[in-house]
Every structure is written in structure tokens, then in C-alpha cells.
C-alpha positions as CSV (number, residue, x, y, z in Angstrom):
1,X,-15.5,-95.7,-11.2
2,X,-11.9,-95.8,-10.5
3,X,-11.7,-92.3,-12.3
4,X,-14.0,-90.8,-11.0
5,X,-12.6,-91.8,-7.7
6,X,-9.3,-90.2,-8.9
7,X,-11.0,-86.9,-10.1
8,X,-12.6,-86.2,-6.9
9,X,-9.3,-86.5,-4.7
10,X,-7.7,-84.5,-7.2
11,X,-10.2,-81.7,-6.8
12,X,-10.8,-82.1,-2.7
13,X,-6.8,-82.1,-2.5
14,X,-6.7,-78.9,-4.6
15,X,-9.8,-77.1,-2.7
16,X,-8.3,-77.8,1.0
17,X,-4.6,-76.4,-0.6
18,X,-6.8,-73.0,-1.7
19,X,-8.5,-73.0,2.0
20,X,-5.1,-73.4,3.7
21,X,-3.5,-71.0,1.7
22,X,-6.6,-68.5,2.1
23,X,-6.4,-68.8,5.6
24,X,-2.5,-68.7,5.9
25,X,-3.3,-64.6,4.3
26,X,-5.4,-63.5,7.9
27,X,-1.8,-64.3,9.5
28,X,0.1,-61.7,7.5
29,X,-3.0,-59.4,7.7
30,X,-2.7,-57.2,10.3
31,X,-5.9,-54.7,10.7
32,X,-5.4,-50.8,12.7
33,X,-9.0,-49.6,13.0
34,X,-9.6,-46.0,14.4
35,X,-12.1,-45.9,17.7
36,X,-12.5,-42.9,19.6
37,X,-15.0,-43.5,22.9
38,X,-16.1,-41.0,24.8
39,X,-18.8,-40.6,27.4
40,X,-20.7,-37.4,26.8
41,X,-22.9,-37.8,29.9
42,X,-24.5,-39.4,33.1
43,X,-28.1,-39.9,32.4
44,X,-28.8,-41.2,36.1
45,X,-28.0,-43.3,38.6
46,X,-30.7,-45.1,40.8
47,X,-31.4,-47.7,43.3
48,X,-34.2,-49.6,41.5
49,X,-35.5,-53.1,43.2
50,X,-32.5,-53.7,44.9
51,X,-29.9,-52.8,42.5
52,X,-28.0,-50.0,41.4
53,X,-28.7,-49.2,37.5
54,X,-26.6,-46.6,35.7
55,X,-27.8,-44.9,32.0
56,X,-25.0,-43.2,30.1
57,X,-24.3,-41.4,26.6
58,X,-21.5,-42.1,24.9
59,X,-20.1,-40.9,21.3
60,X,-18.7,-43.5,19.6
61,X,-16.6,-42.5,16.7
62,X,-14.3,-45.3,14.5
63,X,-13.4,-46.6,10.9
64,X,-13.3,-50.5,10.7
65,X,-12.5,-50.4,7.1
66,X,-9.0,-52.0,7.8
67,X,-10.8,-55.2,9.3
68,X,-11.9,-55.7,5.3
69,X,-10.2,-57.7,3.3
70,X,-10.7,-60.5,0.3
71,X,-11.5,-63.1,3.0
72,X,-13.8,-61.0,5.4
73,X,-16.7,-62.0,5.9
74,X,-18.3,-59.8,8.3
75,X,-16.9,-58.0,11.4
76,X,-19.4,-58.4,15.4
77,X,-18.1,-55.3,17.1
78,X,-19.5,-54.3,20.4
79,X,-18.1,-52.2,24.0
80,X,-18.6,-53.3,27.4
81,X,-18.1,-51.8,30.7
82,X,-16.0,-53.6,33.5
83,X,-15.8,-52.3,36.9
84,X,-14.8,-53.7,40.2
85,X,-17.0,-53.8,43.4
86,X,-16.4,-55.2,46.7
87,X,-18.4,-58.1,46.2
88,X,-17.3,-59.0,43.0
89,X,-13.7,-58.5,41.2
90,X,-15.0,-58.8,37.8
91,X,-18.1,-56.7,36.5
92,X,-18.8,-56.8,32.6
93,X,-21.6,-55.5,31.0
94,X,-22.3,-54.9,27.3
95,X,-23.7,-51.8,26.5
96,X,-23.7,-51.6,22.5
97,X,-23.4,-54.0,19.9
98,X,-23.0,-54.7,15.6
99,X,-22.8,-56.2,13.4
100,X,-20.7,-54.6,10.1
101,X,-21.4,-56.9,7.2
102,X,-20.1,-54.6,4.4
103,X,-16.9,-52.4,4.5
104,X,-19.0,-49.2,3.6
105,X,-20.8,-49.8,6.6
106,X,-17.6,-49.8,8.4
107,X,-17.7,-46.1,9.3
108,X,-19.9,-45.0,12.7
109,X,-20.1,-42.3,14.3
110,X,-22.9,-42.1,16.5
111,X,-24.3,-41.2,19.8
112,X,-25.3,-44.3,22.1
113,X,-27.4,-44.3,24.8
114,X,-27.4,-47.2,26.7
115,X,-30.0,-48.5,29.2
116,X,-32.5,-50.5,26.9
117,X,-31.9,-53.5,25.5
118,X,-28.2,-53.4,27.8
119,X,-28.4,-52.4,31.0
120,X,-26.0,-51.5,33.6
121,X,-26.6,-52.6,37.4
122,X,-24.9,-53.8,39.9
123,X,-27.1,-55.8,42.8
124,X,-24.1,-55.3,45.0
125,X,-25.5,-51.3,45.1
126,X,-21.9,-50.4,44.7
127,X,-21.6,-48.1,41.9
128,X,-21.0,-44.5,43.2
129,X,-17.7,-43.1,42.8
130,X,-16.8,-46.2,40.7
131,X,-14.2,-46.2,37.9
132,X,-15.1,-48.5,35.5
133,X,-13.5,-48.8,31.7
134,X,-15.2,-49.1,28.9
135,X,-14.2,-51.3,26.5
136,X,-14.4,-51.2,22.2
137,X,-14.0,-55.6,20.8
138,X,-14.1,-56.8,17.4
139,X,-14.3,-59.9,16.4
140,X,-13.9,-60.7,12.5
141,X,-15.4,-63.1,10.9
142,X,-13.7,-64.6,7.6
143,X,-14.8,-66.5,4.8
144,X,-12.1,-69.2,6.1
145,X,-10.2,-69.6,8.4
146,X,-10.1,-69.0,12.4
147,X,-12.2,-65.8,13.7
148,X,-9.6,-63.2,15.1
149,X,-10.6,-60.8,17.7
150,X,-9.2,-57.5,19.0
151,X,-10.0,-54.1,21.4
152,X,-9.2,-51.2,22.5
153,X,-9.7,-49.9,26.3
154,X,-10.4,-46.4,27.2
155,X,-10.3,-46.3,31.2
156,X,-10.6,-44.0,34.0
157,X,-14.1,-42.9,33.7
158,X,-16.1,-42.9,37.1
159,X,-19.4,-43.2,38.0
160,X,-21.1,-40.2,39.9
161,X,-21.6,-40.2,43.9
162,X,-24.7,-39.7,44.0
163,X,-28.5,-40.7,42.8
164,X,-29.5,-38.8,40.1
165,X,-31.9,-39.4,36.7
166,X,-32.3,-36.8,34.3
167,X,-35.8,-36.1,32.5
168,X,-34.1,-36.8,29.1
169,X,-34.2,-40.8,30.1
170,X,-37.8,-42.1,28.6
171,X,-39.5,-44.2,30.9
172,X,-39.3,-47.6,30.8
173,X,-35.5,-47.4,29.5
């Protein structure tokens, strides 16, 4: 009994020493990804039940591959939209989200409308001529280890100053 006793601190000693040291690597590890964010258009801007709700396209271009390493397990990415109104100082919204679970995956380049399931409003009816920034997080997710997070911000884009929708928006979005 006594052996076995000794075996299995022997081998829980020698696991945490491979954990520590795996997770001592993500502090030497320092990921660049490339994100390019642009928005493309204003889809519309209404007053709808008291609100103000905005629909945008954006084109969302980046190359997470650097967040991969040995000890990556998978990588949440997603962009919000912060604005300030005069009721409120703070206004975030999450327009997109991801998750990247493979490094070959890593590479988007898409066009994102957002609207439906994330939606943009304000109830403070407050958004024309608004700048608001938008926003590009990661978060990595590692084997183990602590979860380390990151972003880039692309600002100065504003809102339009007046109502609008255009008839490429699907009803219902």
C-alpha cells in the first residue's frame, strides 16, 4: 500500500511540474493576428417600438493563425460596437461572434450583416450622427493554463442622421 502510495505522488508531482511548465510557455508566447474591419454600408436606421435599431454590413478580413500553438485549444473571437449617448456613457453591443477550433479555420474573410441574432438599438433613440467604434476580441482558450484575451479597435465610424432602411434588409431581421 505504502508503494503504491509512493507511486502515485511521484506521478501527480511530475504531472502538475508538466502543467506548470506548459502553462509557463503562453507567457513567452506572444500572438500578432491580422484584422482588417471595415463597414461597407448602412442598411437602415429606424425607430421601431420605442427604440432606435441600426443594421450594418461590415467586411471582416483577418488571419488568427498566430493565436495557434501546441497548447491552444480553441480561440472565441467576436466584435462589438460601443457608442456613447446622453443617457448612457457606455453602449456595447455584440454584433458577430466564433468560435475557431482548428488553425485552418483561422482564416475569415467574410461579409457580416448584422441585425439577426445581434441587434443594435438604443431605447435612448439617440443614434443619429453617432460615432461609435467597433471593436475585433479574442479570447484563447488553452489546453492549460489561464485564458488570455486581446482586441483591436477600429473607431470613428458614425451612424447616419437620418431614418432610413434599404430593401436589401429581409423582413423580420
Amino acid at each position: 500500500m505504502y508503494r503504491l502510495n509512493a507511486l502515485f505522488t511521484v506521478a501527480s508531482t511530475a504531472l502538475a511540474v508538466i502543467c506548470a511548465a506548459a502553462a509557463l510557455t503562453d507567457w513567452t508566447f506572444t500572438p500578432d493576428p491580422s484584422v482588417d474591419l471595415k463597414v461597407k454600408s448602412y442598411d437602415g436606421l429606424q425607430r421601431e417600438a420605442g427604440e432606435h435599431r441600426a443594421w450594418m454590413t461590415m467586411q471582416l478580413k483577418t488571419d488568427l493563425g498566430s493565436l495557434f500553438h501546441w497548447n491552444t485549444k480553441q480561440a472565441f473571437v467576436y466584435i462589438t460596437a460601443e457608442f456613447e449617448t446622453p443617457r448612457n456613457k457606455v453602449n456595447q453591443a455584440v454584433v458577430w461572434s466564433r468560435i475557431v477550433q482548428h488553425q485552418k479555420d483561422a482564416k475569415i474573410n467574410e461579409t457580416l450583416r448584422f441585425g439577426y441574432p445581434y441587434q443594435l438599438t438604443d431605447p435612448g433613440l439617440s443614434l443619429h450622427n453617432t460615432t461609435f467604434n467597433l471593436t475585433f476580441d479574442w479570447e484563447t482558450v488553452p489546453l492549460v493554463g489561464a485564458m488570455r484575451r486581446d482586441k483591436r479597435v477600429f473607431s470613428g465610424m458614425k451612424f447616419p442622421g437620418e431614418y432610413f432602411r434599404t430593401r436589401s434588409i429581409p423582413k423580420g431581421w
